[in-house]
N, C-alpha and C positions, 0 to 999 in steps of 0.2 A: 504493500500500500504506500510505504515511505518512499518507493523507489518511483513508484507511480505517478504520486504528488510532485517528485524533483523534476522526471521528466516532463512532465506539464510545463512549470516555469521554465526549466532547460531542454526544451527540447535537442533530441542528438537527429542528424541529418545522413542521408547517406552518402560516399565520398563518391559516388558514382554518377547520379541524376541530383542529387542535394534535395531530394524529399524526404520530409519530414520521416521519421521508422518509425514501426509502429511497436508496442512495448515487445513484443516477442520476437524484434528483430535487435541485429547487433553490425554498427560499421554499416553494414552494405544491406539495401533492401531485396524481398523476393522478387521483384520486376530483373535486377539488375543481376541477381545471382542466374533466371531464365536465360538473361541475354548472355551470360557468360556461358551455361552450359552447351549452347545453340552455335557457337563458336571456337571451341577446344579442339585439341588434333593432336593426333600420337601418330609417332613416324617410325618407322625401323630403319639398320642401317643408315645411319645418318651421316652426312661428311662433314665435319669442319674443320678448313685445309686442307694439313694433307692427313689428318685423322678419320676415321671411321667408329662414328660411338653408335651403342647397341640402340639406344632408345632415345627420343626425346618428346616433351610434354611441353604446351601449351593452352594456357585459357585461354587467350586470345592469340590468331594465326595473325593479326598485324596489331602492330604495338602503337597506330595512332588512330586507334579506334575510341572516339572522343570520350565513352565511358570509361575505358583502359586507363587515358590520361589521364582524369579527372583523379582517380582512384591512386595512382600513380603521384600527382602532385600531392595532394593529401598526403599521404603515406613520409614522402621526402621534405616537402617543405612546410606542411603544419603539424608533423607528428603525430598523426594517426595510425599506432600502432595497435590498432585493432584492426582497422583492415589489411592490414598483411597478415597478422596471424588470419583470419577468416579467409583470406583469399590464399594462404598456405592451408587449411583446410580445404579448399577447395580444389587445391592442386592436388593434396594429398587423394583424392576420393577420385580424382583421374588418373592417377597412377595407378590406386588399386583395383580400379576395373579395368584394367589391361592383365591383369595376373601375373606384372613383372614381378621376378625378387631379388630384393636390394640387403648389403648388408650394414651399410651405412651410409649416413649423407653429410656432404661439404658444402656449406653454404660461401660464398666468392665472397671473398672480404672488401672492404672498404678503404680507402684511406685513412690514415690515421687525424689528417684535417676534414675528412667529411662526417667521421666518428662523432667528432670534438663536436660539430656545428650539432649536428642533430641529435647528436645523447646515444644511438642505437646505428644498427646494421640493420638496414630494411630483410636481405638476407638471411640471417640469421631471424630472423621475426617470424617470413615465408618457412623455413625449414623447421621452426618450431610446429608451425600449423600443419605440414604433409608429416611430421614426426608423429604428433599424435592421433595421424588415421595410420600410417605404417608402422609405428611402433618399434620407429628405430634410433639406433645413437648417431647423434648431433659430432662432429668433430669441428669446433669451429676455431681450432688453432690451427688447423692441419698448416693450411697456407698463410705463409708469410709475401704484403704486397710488400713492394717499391712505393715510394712514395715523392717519386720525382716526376709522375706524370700529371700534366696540367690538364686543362679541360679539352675535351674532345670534341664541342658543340661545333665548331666550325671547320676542322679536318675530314679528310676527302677518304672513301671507306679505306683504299688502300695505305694512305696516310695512318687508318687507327691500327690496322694491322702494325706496320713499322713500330707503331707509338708503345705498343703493348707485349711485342713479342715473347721479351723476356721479362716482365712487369712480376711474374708469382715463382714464388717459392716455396717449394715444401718443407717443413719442420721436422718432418717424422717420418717412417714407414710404414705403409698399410701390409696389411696382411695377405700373404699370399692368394692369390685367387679370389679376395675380395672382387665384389658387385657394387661399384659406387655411384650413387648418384648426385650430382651436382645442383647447387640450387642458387639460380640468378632471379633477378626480377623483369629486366628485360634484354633481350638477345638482339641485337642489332648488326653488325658487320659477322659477326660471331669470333671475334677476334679474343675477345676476355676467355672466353671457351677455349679458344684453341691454345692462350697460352698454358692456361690452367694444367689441361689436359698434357700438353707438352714436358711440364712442372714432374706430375704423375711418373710417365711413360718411362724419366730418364734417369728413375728408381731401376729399370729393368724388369723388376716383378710383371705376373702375370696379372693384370687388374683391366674389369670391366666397367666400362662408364658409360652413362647415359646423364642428360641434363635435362630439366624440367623451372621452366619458368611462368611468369605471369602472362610475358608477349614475346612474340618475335618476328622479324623481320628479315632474317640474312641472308643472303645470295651464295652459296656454295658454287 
């Protein structure tokens, strides 16, 4: 009833369409979760570069799909970390209806100046939300970035490639034969991917990867 009353004077809005929720919704409304499952895509065999990962997951097949952004800007620049854990739920629940098995997930880290501004790893938020439909361990040390790369808004695709090549670093060793999957927010040139991935591989081990985001848009 307390909760009822607050949200009357404070109503909360969705980061999606900015209507009003209703008390049994949370972050994002039932219109905007339809439109998200109406638009998801699971690929096999996937390329990025000169890589080849098992699996990858999208809610949205393009990342300027205006409720995407909306949800998106929200999440980045008013901290709204409720919708990325929800829309990491959401990812999580199309992962598991493909019947892949994963034996852990790596959420792509941040800068340590984008950390600072926003308090959180959108990343790390999303991988909480597919962690608690998959039911798996978070490793969110694994990668260590660089932190000498400037803004990418105005670089030409094959410019972000150059830019990011060798941007991550791994800290640790996974376990042989592990099944990992990767957790970005939005896929764009697919370069962050492929360093990541790159990062991984030159462990030697035998390790399987696939990546699962919010959006994506890449040109393979």
């Amino acid at each position: 009833m307390i909760k009822e009353f607050i949200q009357l004077i404070y109503p909360n809005f969705c980061s999606g369409c900015q209507s009003q929720l209703q008390f049994s919704e949370k972050a994002i409304c039932l219109s905007c979760m339809v439109e998200l499952r109406n638009h998801s895509i699971v690929s096999s065999k996937v390329a990025f570069g000169r890589y080849i990962l098992e699996q990858e997951y999208f809610l949205f097949k393009n990342f300027k799909n205006k409720l995407l952004k909306n949800m998106i800007y929200e999440i980045k620049y008013k901290g709204n970390k409720s919708s990325a854990y929800i829309l990491g739920v959401e990812l999580g629940h199309l992962i598991k209806s493909s019947f892949s098995n994963f034996d852990l997930i790596i959420p792509i880290p941040v800068s340590k100046a984008k950390r600072q501004i926003r308090g959180f790893n959108q990343c790390e938020l999303i991988a909480e939300g597919v962690s608690e439909v998959l039911n798996l361990p978070i490793f969110s040390d694994f990668f260590r970035r660089n932190n000498n790369l400037t803004s990418q808004v105005n670089s030409s695709r094959y410019q972000r490639w150059l830019n990011v090549e060798n941007q991550y670093k791994t800290l640790t060793q996974l376990p042989k034969n592990s099944k990992v999957l990767i957790i970005d927010d939005v896929v764009t040139s697919g370069a962050t991917i492929s360093s990541c991935v790159k990062a991984i591989l030159q462990k030697k081990s035998p390790i399987t990867i696939s990546i699962a985001a919010l959006a994506g848009n890449k040109i393979t």
